[in-house]
Structure formats: structure tokens, C-alpha cells
C-alpha positions as CSV (number, residue, x, y, z in Angstrom):
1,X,-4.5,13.3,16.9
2,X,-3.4,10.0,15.4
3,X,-0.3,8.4,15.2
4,X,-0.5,9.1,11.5
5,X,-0.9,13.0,12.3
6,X,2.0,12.8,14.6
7,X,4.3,10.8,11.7
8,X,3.3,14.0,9.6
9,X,3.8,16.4,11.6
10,X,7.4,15.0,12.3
11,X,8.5,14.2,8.6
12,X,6.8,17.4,6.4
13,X,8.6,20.0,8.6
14,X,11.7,17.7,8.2
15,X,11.7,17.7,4.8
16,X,10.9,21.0,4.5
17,X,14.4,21.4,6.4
18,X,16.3,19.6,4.3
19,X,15.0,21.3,1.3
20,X,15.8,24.9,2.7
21,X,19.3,23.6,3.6
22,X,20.1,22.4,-0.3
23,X,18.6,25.7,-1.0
24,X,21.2,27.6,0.7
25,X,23.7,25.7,-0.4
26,X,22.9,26.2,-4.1
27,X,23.0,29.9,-3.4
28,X,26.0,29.6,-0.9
29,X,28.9,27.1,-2.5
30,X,31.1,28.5,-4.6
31,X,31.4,26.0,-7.8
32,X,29.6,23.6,-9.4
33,X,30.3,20.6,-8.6
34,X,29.3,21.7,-4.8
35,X,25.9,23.2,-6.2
36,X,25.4,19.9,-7.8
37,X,25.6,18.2,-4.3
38,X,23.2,20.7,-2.9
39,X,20.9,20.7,-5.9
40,X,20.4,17.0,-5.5
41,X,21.4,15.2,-2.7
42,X,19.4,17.0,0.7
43,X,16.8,18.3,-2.0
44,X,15.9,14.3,-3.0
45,X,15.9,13.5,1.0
46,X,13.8,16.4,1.3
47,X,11.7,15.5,-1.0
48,X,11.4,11.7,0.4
49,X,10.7,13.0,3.5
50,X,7.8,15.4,2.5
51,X,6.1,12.1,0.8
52,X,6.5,10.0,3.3
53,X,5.0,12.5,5.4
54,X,1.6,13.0,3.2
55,X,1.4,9.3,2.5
56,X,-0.4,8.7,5.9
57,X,-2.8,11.3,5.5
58,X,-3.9,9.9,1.8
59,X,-7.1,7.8,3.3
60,X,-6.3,5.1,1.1
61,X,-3.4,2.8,-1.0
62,X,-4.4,4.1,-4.3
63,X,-4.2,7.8,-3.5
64,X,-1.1,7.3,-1.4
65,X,0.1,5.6,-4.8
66,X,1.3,8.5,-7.0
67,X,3.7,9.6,-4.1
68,X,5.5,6.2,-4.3
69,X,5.6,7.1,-8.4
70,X,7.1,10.5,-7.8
71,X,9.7,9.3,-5.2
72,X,10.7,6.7,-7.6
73,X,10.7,9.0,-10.2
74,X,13.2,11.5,-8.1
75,X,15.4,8.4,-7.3
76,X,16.0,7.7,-10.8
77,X,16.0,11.6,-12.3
78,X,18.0,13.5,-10.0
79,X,21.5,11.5,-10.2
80,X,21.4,11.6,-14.0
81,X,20.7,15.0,-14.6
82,X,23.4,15.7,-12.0
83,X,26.1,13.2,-14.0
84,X,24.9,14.9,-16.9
85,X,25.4,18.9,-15.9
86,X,28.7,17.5,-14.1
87,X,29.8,15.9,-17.4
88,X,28.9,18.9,-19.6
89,X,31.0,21.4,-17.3
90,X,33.8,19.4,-17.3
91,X,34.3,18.9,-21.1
92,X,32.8,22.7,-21.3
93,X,35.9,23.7,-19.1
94,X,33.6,24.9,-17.1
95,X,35.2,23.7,-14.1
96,X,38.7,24.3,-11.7
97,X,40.2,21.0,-12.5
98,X,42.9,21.8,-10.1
99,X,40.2,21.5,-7.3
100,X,39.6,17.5,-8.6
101,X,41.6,15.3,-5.8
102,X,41.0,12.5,-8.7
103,X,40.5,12.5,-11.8
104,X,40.3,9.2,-13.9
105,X,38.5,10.4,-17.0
106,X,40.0,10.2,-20.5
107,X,38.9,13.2,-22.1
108,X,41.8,16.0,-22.7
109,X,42.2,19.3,-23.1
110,X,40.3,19.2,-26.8
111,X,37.0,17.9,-25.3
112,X,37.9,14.4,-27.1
113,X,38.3,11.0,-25.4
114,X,41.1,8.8,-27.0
């Protein structure tokens, strides 16, 4: 066993972890806004974690290369499409505004910003 074996067999179950557990929590939390959490934040770790745990078994830079595009790919992806859905819902209504602690945007009750 190499060391590069024993840094995949540490990270791929790991991120297989932290996948399962933003799983749940999409099933499990009870609005959106918490889903969104779950959807994106362990999932993206998760993810992460699953690449950097096949990158040491790619035999060489160029085929380890493509995980580094799909993790930066991930990092960029993820927070907009989250933004996006959370933006949506809240000018849909979609959303328990009295569960906000703060909430600083401008749009009103319309849909409109001022």
C-alpha cells in the first residue's frame, strides 16, 4: 500500500460522508433556504474531498487534470445556482419571511425593487 492509497482510502469515504449527510439534510430540513445549505455546502466539500481522493491514483498530471477542472467548476457553480433558487423563492413568496433574522433587500410585497 502506498501513501497515495492510504490518502484515498482516508478522503473517498470522507467525502462520501459528507455527501450522504447534505443528502439527509435535503430530505430532512424543513424550508428552503435550509435545503439550499444542504444542497450545496457539505455536497461541494464532499465533492472536493472525493477528487482529492482520486487525484493520487490518476498515474499522471494530465489525467489528474480534469478533477482540478471539475472542482473549479463546483466552486464557481454551486453558490450561484444557490443565490439564484434563494432569490427566485423569495420574490416567488415562496418563502416564511418571518423566519429571516435580516433582511436588507429592497424588493416589496409586489415582487418590484424601488
Amino acid at each position: 500500500m502506498t501513501a497515495g492509497d492510504g490518502v484515498t482510502a482516508v478522503l473517498l469515504p470522507a467525502g462520501a460522508a459528507f455527501c450522504a449527510v447534505g443528502a439527509l439534510g435535503v430530505l430532512r430540513f424543513p424550508d428552503l433556504l435550509t435545503r439550499l445549505h444542504a444542497a450545496t455546502k457539505p455536497q461541494t466539500i464532499g465533492l472536493l474531498l472525493v477528487l482529492a481522493g482520486a487525484a493520487p491514483q490518476a498515474r499522471s498530471v494530465a489525467a489528474a487534470a480534469p478533477l482540478l477542472l471539475v472542482a473549479i467548476v463546483q466552486l464557481l457553480t454551486a453558490p450561484v445556482a444557490a443565490q439564484t433558487i434563494g432569490a427566485a423563492a423569495y420574490r416567488a413568496g415562496a418563502l416564511d419571511r418571518s423566519a429571516l433574522t435580516l433582511d436588507d433587500t429592497d424588493i416589496d410585497d409586489t415582487g418590484r425593487g424601488p
